[in-house]
Each structure stands twice: as C-alpha cells, then as structure tokens.
N, C-alpha and C positions, 0 to 999 in steps of 0.2 A: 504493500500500500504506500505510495508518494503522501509527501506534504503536500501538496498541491490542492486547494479545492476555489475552484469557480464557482460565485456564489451571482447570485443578479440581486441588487439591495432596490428598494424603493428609496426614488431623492426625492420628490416631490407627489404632492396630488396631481392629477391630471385634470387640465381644464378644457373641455371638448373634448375632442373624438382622440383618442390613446394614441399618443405619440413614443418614439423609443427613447427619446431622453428623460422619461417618466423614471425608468431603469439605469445603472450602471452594473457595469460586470468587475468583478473585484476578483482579486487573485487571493487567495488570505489561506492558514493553517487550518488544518481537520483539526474539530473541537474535539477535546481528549472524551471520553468515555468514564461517567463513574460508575461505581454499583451501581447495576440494576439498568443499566445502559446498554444500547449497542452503536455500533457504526454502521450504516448503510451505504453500499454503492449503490446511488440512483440510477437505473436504467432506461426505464423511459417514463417521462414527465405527460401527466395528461392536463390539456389546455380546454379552459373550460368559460362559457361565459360568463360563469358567477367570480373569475377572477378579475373580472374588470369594477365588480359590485366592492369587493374584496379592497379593493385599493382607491375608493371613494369617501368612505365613510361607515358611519353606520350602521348596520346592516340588519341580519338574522345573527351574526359572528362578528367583534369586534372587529375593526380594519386592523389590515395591513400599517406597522408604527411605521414612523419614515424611518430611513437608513436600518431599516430592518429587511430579514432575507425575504425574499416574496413566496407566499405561501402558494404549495399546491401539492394536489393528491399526484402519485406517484409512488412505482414500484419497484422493488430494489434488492441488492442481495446484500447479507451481514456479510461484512470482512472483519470486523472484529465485534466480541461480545463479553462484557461482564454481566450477562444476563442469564438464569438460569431458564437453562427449557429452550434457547434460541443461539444454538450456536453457531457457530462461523460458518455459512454458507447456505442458511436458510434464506427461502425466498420469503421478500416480506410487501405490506403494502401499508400507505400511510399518507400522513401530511408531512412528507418530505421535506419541499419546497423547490425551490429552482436553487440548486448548486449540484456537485458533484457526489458531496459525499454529506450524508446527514446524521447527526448523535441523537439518537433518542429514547426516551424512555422505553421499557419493554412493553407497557401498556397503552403504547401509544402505536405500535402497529402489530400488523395482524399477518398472522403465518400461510403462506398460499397451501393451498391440500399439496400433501407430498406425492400425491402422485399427478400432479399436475402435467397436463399434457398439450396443454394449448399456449399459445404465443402469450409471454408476461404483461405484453402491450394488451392482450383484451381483460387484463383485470384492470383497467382500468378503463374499458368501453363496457363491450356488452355485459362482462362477469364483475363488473365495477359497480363505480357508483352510479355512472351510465346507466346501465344497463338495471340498478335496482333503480333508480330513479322511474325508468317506464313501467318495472312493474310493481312497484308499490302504489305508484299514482294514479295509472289505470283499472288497476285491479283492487287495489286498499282503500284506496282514497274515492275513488271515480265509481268503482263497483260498476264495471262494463258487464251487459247480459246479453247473451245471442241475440242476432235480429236485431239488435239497438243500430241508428245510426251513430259511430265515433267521427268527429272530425276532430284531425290532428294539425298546428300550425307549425313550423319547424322542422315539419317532416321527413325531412331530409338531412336532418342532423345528427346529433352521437343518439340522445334521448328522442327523440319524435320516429326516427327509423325504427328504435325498438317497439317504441310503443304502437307503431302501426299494425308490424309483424303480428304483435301479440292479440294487439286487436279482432286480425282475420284470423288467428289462431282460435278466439271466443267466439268464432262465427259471424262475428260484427256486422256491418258494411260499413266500409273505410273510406273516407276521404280524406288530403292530406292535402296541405298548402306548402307550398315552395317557390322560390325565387329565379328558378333557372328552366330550361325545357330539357334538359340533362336529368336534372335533379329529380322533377315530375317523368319523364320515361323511367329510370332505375324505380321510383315507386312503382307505377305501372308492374315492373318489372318484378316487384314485390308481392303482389298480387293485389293492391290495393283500386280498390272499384274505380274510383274517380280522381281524378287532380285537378288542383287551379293553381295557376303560375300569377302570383300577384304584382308580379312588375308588367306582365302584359295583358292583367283582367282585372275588370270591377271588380273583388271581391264579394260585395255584396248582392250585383247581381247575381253572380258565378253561383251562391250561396243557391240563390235561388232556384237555379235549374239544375245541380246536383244534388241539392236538399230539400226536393221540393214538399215532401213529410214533414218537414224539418231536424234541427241535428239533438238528439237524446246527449251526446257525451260531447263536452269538446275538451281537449287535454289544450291546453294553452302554454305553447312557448315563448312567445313574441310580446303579447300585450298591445297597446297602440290599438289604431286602427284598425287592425285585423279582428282584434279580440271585440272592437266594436261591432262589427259588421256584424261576427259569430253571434253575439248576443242578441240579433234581432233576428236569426234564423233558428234560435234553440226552439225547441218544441216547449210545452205545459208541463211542467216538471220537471224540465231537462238541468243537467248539471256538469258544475263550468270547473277545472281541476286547473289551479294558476301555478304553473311548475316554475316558469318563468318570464322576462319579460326583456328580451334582449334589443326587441326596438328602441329604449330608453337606456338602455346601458352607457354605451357609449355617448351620450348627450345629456352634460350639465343642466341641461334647461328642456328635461322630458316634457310632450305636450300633455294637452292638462287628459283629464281622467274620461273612460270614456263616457257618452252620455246614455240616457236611457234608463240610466241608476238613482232611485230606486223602483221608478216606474214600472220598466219591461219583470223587473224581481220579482214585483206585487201580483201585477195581472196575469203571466206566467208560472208561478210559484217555481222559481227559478232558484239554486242552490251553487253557491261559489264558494270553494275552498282554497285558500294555500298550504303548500306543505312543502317541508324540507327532508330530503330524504332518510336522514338523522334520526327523523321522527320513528324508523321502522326499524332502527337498529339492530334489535333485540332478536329482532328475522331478517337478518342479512344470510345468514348459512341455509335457509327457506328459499329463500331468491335465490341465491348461485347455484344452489341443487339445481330446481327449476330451468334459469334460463340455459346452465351445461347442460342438459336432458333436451333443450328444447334445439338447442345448436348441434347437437349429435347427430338427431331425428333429421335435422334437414326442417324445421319450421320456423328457426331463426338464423338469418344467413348475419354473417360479420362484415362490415365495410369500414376498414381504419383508413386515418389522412396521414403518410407517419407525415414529420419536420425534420430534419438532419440538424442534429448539434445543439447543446443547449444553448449556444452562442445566440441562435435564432430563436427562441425562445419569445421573445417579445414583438418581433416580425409575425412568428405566427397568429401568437393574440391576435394581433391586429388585422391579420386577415381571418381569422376567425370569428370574429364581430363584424367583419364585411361580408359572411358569407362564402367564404371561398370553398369551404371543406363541403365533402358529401361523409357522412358517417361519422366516426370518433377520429380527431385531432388530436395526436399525440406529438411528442418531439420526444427520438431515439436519444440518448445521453451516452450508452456503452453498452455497450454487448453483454451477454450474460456471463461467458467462459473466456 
C-alpha cells in the first residue's frame, strides 16, 4: 500500500449549475487506522444526483463541510484492518467518499456476500442503493399492483431503469419519461408499453394519449414540470412516490412549486410520499436477494455508464445532472486485483 491518497475536498458552495472549481484534488497521506478501523481501497465511486443536494446545504443529511472530502457511496477492498471479523481483502461497501483510499469505522461499511459473483461496480447500481432505491419505492412505498398504470420520470437512469423493469415484472403497464430518442428506444427495449421524450413532446398532452385511464402510480424523479403535468393525469386515488427531484438540483433559484396543490389532492384523493432509501435499511439483505434473483432470471437486465479515473470524478457529476448517462454512473478508481 503507497502513501499516496487523492482525495477531491469541497472549496466552496456552488452557485448555479456545478462547476469543477467547486472541487480541488489534493494529494495528502492514508489516514492511519485505529481499533476497530479498516483501510479501504476504493474501487469504483458511484455518482449520484443527490450528491449535488449533498454539497448545497441542508438537506435529509447534513452537507458536505467545506474543505472536507466529498462524500459518496462506493465500493472497495480492505488493504489493511484493525477490525475484527473484516480482514484484509474483504470486499466492502460504504460512504467512502471521493479519494483513493478511505479509514473507517467497521460499522460503517458493509461486507459484499463472499460468494459474490457479479461486477463490484453493480453494488453500487442495481444491487446498490440504486437499485434498493427502485425497489423499496415502488414496491414499499408506492405499493405497485398488476394492471395498475406506473408512470416513471427518469427512466432512463440508474433508479427509474430499475424501477420500470420491476414494474412490468408486477404486471404493471409502464410508461417512462426521458430526454433523449436513444434513451426512450432502450426502454422500448425494456419492455416498457409507452414512452415520451420530453425535450421533443408536451408532456402533458403526451400524458394524455398514453394515459388516457389515467396514471395509478407515478415514481417521480425529476420534480418541476414534469411532476406537474403527472399530477393532473393521476387517476382518483392515485399515488405520487417523490424519490427525487433532479430538475432543481443543479439550480440555486429552483422554480416555484408545482401548482394544483392542494386542489387536484382534495378532488382526486390523491396521496404523495417522500422517502429516503435509509428508511428501509433494516431490509436491504431482502432487496439484494430479490433484485440478484431477478438479474439471474433475465427480468432485470444491468446498464452501467463507467467514468475512467477519479481525476474525473467531478466532470462526470456534471454530466450526470445534464443527463448524459443511460443506467448507473459510476467512475472506475482501481481495479480489484
């Protein structure tokens, strides 16, 4: 193991849309390991949009301090351990952060199954918090039932790809919003009923003659406009699962809220939940059985974006709030062996 660890620190808040000098990359010493510690080699870094939430302010989780390492999930191998029960060469997963090598408590990450057999990069998509994200939110939260219509907004990203899958897994009929005609054919391709490309349709007409029942479930990742539109195509008891809201992310001066609230709530008996995937912790080892079972079968296919080098690490945020990625965005950091 080198001295050597590349860390990316937060300098500043960011004001507008995530610029790179937000970050600096610092070269600095592996923090030593006490009792009850390990060392981690990070290997691949998963980028996420709630790390742009992360380094704002506020939040569901304290921000990101300034000149502190920038936090994120990510998966890694122990190179050294004063820890019992996790010794040297255990594959691990956690809130690493963006550097090379991370010191952490033992209770602070979580041991991959030893007989692991899939790419370390999908515990952090589909067998991740990705991939519990869609199905706690779908399924725990949303409580999706055959023959419901689900509309999904994102759908083409790490969590909305999953949650579609699982949706026509429940028999659903799926509709999925996306931003590209790439992104809407690979759904297609999913097996998802219908798509609407929102940089080249109304959305709310589009609502209209896909959903013309109206829509029973909508899993919301975007927020804004979109989530406006969905809200006057719900059906009479339909329910609205706010996972996320990435239209607003990157913009200090989000627009205001959408409208119809409490109105469309009342005359609809309409039901809005948020939740954090944290919230279902206790059943994470429930979900990864689950979605490995469902990935083996051939009912939920994998689509990772890798990044090359945590050097870029912050390039890819940034395309990753633009929409660039199709599936889970990660950045490769080392190899495993």
């Amino acid at each position: 193991m080198g001295d050597d660890n590349r860390r990316w620190r937060l300098r500043r808040r960011p004001e507008g849309p995530l610029t790179p000098d937000v970050f600096e990359l610092v070269t600095e010493s592996i923090d030593e390991p006490a009792v009850g510690e390990v060392v981690v080699r990070v290997l691949a870094l998963s980028l996420d949009p709630a790390n742009r939430v992360w380094i704002s302010g506020p939040s569901y989780r304290p921000p990101v301090a300034i000149d502190a390492v920038m936090d994120g999930f990510a998966v890694g191998k122990v190179v050294r351990s004063r820890a019992e029960g996790i010794p040297e060469g255990t594959l691990v997963t956690g809130d690493l952060g963006w550097q090379d090598y991370a010191t952490r408590p033992a209770d602070e990450v979580r041991k991959l199954p030893h007989d692991n057999k899939r790419p370390v990069s999908n515990y952090l998509g589909v067998l991740g918090v990705t991939g519990l994200t869609a199905y706690f939110g779908l399924l725990g939260v949303g409580k999706a039932k055959p023959k419901e219509t689900v509309l999904v907004s994102g759908a083409a990203g790490a969590t909305g790809s999953v949650a579609v899958q699982i949706a026509k897994m429940w028999s659903c009929r799926v509709v999925g919003i996306a931003g590209t005609e790439a992104k809407c054919q690979w759904l297609t391709d999913l097996g998802v009923d219908a798509t609407i490309n929102y940089r080249e349709q109304d959305v709310r007409k589009a609502l209209e003659e896909t959903c013309p029942e109206g829509v029973d479930l909508y899993f919301d990742n975007v927020g804004g406009s979109i989530l406006e539109a969905a809200l006057f195509a719900m059906r009479q008891g339909g329910r609205v699962v706010c996972c996320g809201a990435i239209s607003s992310y990157d913009d200090n001066k989000p627009p205001a809220s959408p409208r119809g609230i409490p109105g469309l709530f009342i005359a609809k008996r309409l039901t809005m939940r948020g939740f954090v995937v944290t919230d279902f912790e206790r059943r994470f080892s429930d979900g990864i059985a689950a979605l490995a079972g469902w990935i083996e079968s051939g009912h939920v296919q994998v689509r990772e974006d890798r990044v090359e080098g945590l050097e870029n690490a912050p390039t890819g945020l940034m395309g990753l709030l633009a929409g660039e990625n199709i599936g889970k965005r990660y950045v490769h950091v080392a190899d495993q062996d």
